[in-house]
ZAZAPA-224688 format. One record per residue: x, y, z of N, C-alpha, C in turn; residue in three letters. Coordinates in steps of 0.05 Angstrom, whole numbers, plus 5000, padded with zeros to 4 digits. Layout:
REM ZAZAPA-224688
XYZXYZXYZALA/...
REM end
This chain:
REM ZAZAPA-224688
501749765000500050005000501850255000UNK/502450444981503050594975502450785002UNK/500450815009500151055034501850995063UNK/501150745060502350625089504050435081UNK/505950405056508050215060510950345056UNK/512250425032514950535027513950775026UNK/511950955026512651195012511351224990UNK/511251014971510651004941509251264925UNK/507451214925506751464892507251774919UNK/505851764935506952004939509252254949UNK/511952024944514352094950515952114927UNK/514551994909515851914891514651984856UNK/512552134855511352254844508552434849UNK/507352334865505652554872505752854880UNK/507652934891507453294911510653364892UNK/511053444873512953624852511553854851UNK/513053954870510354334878512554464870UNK/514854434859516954684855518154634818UNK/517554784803518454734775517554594765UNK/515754364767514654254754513354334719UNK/511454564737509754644708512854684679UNK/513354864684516354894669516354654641UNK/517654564660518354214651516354044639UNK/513954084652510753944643510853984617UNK/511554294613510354414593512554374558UNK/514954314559516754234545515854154510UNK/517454244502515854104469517653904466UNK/517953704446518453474444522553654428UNK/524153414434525953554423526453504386UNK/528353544382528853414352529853204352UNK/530753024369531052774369529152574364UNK/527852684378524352464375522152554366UNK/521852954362520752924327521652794297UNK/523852744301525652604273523652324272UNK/523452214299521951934290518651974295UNK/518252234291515252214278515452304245UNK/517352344239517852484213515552234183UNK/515152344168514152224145516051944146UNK/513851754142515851504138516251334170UNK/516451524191518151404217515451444233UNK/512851564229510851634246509651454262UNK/506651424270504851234282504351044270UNK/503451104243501950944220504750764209UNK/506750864211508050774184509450484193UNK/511250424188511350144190514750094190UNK/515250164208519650134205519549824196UNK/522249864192523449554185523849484213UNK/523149164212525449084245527248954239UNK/528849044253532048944265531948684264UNK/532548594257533848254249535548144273UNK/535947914279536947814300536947984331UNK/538647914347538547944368538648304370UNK/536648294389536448624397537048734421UNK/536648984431536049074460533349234457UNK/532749234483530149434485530149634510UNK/530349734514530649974544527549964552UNK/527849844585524549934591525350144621UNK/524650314616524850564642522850564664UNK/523450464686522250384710523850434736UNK/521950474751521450454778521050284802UNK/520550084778520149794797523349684808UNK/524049914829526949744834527649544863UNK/526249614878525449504906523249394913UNK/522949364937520849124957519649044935UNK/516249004935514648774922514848844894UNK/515449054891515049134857517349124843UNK/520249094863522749014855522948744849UNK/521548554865520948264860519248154836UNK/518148304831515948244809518048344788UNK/519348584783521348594756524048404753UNK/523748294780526148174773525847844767UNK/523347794762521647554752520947604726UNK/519747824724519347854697521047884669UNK/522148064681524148044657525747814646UNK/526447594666527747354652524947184651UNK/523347184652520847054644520347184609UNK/520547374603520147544582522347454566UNK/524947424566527047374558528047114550UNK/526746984565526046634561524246494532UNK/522046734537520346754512520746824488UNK/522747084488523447244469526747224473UNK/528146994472531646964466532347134451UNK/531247224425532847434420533147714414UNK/530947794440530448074457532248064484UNK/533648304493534948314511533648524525UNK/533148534548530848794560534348954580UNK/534349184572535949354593533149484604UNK/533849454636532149604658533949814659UNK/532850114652533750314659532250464686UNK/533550484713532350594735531150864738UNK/528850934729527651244737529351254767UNK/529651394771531151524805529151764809UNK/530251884835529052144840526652224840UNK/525952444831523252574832522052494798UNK/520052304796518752154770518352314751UNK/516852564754516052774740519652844728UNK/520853034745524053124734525352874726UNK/525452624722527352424705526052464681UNK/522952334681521652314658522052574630UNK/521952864654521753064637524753144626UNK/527053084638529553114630531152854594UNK/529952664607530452494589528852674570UNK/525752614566524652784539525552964537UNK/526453244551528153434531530553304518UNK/531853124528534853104523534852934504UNK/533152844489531552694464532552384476UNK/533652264502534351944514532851854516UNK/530251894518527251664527527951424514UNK/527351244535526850964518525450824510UNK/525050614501522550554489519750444496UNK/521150284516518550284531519050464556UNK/517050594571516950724593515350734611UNK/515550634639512950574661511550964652UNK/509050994643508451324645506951324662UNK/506651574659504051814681502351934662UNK/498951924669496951994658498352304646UNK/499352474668499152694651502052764630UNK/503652594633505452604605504452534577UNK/502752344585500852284559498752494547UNK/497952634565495852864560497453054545UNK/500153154559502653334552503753254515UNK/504853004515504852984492504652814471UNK/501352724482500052574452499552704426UNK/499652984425498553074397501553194396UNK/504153104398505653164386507052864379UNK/505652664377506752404354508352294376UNK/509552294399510952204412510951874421UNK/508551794405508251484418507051304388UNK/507051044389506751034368504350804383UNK/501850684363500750584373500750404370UNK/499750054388499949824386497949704381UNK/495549724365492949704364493449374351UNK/494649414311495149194303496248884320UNK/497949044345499148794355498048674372UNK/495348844391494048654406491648514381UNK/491348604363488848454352490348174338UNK/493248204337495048044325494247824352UNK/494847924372495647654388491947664409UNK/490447774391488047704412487547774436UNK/487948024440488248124473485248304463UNK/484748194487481548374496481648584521UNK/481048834511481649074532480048974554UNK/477648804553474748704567476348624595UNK/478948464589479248334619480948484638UNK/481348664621483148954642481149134651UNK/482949164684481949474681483449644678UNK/480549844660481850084647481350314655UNK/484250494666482350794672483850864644UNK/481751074641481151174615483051424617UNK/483951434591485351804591488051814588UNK/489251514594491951554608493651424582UNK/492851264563494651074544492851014521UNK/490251154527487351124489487451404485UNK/487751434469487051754449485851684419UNK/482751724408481951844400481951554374UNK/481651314388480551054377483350884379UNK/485250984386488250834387488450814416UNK/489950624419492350574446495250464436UNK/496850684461499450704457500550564479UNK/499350354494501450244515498850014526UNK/499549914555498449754565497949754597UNK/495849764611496349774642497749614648UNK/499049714680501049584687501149624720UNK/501249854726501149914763497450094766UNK/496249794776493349954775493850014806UNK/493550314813493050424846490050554847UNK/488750524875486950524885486750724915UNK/484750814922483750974944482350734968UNK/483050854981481350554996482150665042UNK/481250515047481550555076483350285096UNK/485050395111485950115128485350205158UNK/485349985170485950035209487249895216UNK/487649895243489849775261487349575279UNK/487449385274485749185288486149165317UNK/487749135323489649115357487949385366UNK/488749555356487849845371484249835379UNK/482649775352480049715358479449605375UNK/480749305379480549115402479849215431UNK/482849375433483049485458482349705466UNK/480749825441479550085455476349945452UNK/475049635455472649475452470749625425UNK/472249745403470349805390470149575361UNK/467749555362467349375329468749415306UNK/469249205284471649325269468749505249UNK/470449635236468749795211467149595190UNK/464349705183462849525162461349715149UNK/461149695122460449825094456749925110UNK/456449955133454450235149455550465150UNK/458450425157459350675163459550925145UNK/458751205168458851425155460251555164UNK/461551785159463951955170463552035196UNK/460651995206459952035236460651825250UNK/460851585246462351355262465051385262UNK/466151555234468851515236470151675251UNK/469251905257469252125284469452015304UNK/465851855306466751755333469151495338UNK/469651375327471451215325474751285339UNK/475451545317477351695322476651735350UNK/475151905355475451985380476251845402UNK/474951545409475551365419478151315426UNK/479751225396481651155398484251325404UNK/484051655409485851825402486751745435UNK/489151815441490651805465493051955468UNK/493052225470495252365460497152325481UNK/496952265505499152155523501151935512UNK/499051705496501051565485502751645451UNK/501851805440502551935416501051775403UNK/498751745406496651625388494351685378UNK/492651615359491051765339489351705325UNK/487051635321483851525319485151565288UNK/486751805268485451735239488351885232UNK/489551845207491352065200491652145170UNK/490352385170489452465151491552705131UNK/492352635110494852775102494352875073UNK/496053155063495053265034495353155012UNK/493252895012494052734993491452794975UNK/492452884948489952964936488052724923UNK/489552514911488052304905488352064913UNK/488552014939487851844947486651934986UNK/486352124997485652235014483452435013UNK/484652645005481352825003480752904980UNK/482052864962479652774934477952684942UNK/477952324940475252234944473952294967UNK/473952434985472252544995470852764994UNK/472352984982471053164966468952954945UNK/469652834930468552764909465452554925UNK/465752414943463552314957461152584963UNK/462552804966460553084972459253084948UNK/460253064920460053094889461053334883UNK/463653464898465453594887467253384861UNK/467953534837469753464823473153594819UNK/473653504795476353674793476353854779UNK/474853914761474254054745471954054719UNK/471454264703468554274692469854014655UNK/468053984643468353914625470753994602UNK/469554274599471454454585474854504598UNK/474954414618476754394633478154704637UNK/475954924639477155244646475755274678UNK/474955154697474555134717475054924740UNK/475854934759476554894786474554724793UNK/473254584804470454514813471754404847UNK/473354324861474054324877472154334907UNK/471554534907469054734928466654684924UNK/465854644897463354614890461754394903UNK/459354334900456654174907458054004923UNK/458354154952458954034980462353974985UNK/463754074968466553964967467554174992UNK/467754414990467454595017467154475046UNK/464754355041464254275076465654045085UNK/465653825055467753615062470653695069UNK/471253875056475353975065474054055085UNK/472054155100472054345122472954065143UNK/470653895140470153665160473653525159UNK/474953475151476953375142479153505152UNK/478853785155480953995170480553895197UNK/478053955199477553995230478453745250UNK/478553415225480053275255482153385260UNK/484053525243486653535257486853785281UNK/484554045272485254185290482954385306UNK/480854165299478654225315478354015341UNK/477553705326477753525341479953375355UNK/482453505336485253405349485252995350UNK/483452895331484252655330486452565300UNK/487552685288489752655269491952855277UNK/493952685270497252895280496253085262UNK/498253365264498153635250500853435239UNK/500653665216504353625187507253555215UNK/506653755233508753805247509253655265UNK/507853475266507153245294507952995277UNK/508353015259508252735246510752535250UNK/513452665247515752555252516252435286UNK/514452625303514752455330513652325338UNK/510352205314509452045316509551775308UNK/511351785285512351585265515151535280UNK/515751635297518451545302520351415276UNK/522751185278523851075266522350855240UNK/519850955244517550855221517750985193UNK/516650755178516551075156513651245151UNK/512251125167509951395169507951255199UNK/506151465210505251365242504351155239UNK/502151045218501050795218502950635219UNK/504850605208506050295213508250315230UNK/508350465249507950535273507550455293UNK/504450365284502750325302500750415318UNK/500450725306499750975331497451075314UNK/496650935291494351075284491950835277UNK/490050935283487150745281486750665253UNK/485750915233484550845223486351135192UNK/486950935168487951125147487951205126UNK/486351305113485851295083487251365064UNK/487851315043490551265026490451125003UNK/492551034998492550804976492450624978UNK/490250294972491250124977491249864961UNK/493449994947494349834921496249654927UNK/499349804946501049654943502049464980UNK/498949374981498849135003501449005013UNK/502448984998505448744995506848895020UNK/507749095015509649345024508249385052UNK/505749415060505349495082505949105101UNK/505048965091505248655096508048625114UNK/510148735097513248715102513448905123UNK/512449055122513949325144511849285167UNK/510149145172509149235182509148945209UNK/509548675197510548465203508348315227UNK/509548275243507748155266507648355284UNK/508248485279508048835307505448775314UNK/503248855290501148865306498348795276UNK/496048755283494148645262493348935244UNK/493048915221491749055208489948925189UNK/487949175174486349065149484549265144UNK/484649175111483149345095479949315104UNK/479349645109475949745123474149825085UNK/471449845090469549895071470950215076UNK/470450375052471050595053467650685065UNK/468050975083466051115096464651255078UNK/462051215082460551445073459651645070UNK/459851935059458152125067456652105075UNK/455952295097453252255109450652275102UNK/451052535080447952575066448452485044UNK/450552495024449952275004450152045001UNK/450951895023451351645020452651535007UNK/454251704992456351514971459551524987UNK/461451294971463451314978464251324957UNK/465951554945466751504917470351454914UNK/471851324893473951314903475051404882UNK/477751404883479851504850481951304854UNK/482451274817483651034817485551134790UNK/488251034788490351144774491250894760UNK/493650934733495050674727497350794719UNK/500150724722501750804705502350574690UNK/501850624662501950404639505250464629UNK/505850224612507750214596506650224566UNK/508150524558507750544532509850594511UNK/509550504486511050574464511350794459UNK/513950854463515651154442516051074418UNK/516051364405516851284378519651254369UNK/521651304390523751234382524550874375UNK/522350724390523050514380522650404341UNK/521450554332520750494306523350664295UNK/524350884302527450944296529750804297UNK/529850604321531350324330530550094311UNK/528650074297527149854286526349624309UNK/526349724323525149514348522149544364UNK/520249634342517049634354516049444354UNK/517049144345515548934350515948884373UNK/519448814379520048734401518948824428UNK/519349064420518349294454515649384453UNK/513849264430510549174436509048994445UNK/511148814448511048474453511948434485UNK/514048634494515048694521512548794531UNK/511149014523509549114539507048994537UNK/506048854517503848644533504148394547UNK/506948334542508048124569507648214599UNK/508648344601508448544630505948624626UNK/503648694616500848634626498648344620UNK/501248184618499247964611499747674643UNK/498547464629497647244658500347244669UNK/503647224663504447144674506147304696UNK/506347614687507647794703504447844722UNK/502647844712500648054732499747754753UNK/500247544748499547314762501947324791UNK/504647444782505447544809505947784817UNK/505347874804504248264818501248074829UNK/500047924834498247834860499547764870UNK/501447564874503147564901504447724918UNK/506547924893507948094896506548374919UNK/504148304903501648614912503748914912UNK/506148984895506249174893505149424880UNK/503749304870500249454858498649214860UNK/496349344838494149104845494449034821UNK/493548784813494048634783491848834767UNK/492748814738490948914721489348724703UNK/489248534708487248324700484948304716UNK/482648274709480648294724480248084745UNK/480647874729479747534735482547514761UNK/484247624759486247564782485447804807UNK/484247964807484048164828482548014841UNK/480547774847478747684862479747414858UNK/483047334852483946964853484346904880UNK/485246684881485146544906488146684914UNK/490146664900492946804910492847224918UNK/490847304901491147614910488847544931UNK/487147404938486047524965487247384986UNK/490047174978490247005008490547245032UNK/490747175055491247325074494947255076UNK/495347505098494947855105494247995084UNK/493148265087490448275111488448045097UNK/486448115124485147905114482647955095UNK/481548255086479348285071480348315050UNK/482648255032483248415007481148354990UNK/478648234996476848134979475448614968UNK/476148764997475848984990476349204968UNK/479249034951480049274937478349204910UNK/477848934908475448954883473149064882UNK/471549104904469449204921470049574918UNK/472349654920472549944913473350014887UNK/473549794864474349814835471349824826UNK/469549674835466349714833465349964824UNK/466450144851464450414852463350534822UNK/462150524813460150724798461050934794UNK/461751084810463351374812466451384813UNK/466451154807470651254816471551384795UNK/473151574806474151834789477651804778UNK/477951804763480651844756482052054768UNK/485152114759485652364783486252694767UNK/484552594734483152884726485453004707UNK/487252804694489552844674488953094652UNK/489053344651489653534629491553654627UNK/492453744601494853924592494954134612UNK/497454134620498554354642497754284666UNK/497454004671496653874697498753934720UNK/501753934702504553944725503654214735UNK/502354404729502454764741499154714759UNK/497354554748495154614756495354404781UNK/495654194784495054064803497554224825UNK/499954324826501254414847500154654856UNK/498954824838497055064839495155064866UNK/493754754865491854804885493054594913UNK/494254484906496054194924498254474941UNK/500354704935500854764955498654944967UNK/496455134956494855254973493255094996UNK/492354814984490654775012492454635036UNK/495054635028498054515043496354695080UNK/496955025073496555225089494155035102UNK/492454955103490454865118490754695134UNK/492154495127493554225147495154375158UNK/496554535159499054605172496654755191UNK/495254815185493655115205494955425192UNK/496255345182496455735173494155895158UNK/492855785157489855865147487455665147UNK/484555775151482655645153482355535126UNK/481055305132479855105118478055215087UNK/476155445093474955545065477255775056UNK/479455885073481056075060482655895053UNK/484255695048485555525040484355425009UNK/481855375007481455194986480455404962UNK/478855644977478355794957481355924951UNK/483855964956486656064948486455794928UNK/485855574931486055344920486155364890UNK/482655394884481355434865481455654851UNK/483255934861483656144848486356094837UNK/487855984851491255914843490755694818UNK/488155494822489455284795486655434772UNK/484755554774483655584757485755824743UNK/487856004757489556264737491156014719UNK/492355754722492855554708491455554679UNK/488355504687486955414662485955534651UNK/486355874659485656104637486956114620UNK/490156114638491856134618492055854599UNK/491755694599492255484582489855464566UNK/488055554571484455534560483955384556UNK/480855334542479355144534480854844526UNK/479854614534480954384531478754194526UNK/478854034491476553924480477053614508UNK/
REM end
């Protein structure tokens, strides 16, 4: 689980609040307009490379469960394809600044773990080429994936394949429930139980904490804005919607555990609550957490026999009754520099390996995301226990409402736009509606300037 295990998406690409936009914004260089050139484009058809090849796939998967899963895969892939050689090139650092440095510096490789909004940034400048012929070649049905939309289809094509499906979802500390005699959580609950709950469990003598609630836009108070039926923005994509139809009172409610009700640490409390942890929950010191809970594996390991945990029904608003969630993928997609290499068969064939039965069959074991096959998110190996409900994360892939995390051009300026203004609110340097409305004024000056978006 990404929220509560290493760190994952949001250390590691989520909060790029300094220079980003800049870099977001980049045009493609001349290196890799040359291989959209007449002849080298989407449509056209390179020669391939004859005998033995290489292929560069640029990833992240270098450690715990998702390090185990690449390091299975690739000689599983290579076994198949003798005479493809896969170089793992390591993204490092901050995801957004590798990704955006390689594309200026025309190095991208050919296949590349992406982000919804690099694809938004630069699909209408030819940068990818599409793989449509090769799944109909080998009979792949989009039907048994899931698909969030936006991130790897443009406009009747797809340029890549899911690969790290993450999720919104809720966990607790079972032990803690126990001993404070309260019932564990069940799909009744509304944000008024989860109050009271918190409250229960908070114990500030012992550095402990009913809920811990942190500026996580999509996977924390997004979907709860979005349970209000706040969105991210209007159609046309020149407005903010944030605040709108109840999203207001939800950030309000959401501020206030930390510094009305004082059952979540403040920003500043967090390191003496987490101690030598890498965040309070696994810890031990917090009840109840909402987050990501994709990459299970990671919290499994860190978190060990200390103490019980498990995935809870996400809570409901109170008057709407919904729980809505947001759900992300970073897919592996084709550049066009591979048709410059003459190697688009090869590194089309890579990337529906890596979303097909035999890599995503241990990304269920692995659980450094959740598999992107449908039929394996509810197998007997992704729900074995620890924890023991993972029967949950399919149960929140369900929702009706789950929201993507709202991918448009100039996303690197617009999402930091409103991600550092409502920062000031968790911290307490400003109230809760002066925070979000700075929010919505800071990322809508974004989408004036960038305008209308079909």
């Amino acid at each position: 689980m990404a929220a509560a295990g290493r760190g994952g998406d949001r250390s590691r690409r989520s909060f790029l609040l300094g220079g980003s936009g800049a870099a977001g914004a980049l045009a493609l260089p001349a290196a890799l307009l040359a291989a959209c050139a007449p002849g080298s484009g989407p449509e056209a058809a390179p020669a391939r490379t004859r005998g033995p090849v290489t292929v560069r796939l640029a990833t992240d998967w270098l450690d715990g469960p998702r390090g185990d899963t690449l390091k299975m895969a690739v000689p599983a892939f290579q076994a198949q394809r003798p005479d493809v050689t896969v170089q793992v090139d390591a993204i490092t650092g901050y995801y957004f600044t590798a990704i955006n440095t390689q594309i200026a510096a025309g190095t991208i490789q050919e296949v590349v773990l992406f982000e919804g909004n690099f694809f938004q940034s630069f699909k209408d400048q030819g940068a990818f080429t599409a793989i449509d012929e090769a799944l109909k070649g080998q009979k792949v049905s989009m039907a048994d994936y899931s698909v969030v939309p936006g991130i790897y289809q443009d406009k009747g094509k797809q340029f890549g394949m899911p690969f790290q499906l993450v999720l919104s979802g809720w966990i607790y500390n079972v032990d803690l429930f126990e001993e404070r005699g309260l019932k564990p959580p069940d799909d009744t609950w509304t944000w008024d139980d989860v109050l009271a709950a918190a409250q229960a469990l908070t114990r500030p003598e012992r550095n402990q904490y009913g809920i811990h609630v942190t500026n996580n836009d999509q996977f924390v108070w997004g979907p709860l804005l979005f349970s209000a039926g706040a969105r991210w923005h209007n159609a046309e994509r020149t407005k903010t919607l944030l605040a709108d139809a109840g999203g207001a009172e939800a950030f309000q409610w959401l501020i206030d555990l930390i510094h009305r009700h004082r059952v979540s640490p403040a920003p500043a409390q967090t390191n003496e609550v987490k101690g030598s942890f890498g965040n309070p929950f696994l810890a031990g010191k917090i009840g109840m957490l909402p987050g990501a809970i994709s990459g299970t594996g990671g919290t499994v390991r860190n978190v060990g026999d200390r103490f019980r945990w498990d995935l809870m029904p996400t809570p409901k608003h109170p008057k709407t009754k919904k729980a809505t969630h947001v759900w992300n993928d970073q897919p592996h997609v084709l550049m066009n520099v591979a048709g410059k290499l003459g190697v688009t068969e090869q590194a089309t064939a890579l990337i529906i390996f890596l979303a097909g039965d035999v890599v995503q069959s241990r990304v269920a074991v692995d659980r450094g995301s959740i598999p992107v096959l449908k039929r394996l998110q509810s197998g007997p190996e992704y729900l074995k226990p620890p924890p023991n409900s993972m029967k949950q994360v399919a149960a929140n892939l369900r929702d009706p409402d789950i929201q993507t995390p709202g991918y448009i051009k100039g996303w690197d300026e617009w999402r930091p736009a409103y991600s550092q203004a409502v920062d000031r609110a968790f911290t307490g340097e400003e109230s809760a509606p002066q925070a979000l409305r700075n929010a919505v004024t800071a990322a809508d000056a974004v989408l004036t300037r960038i305008g209308p978006q079909k």
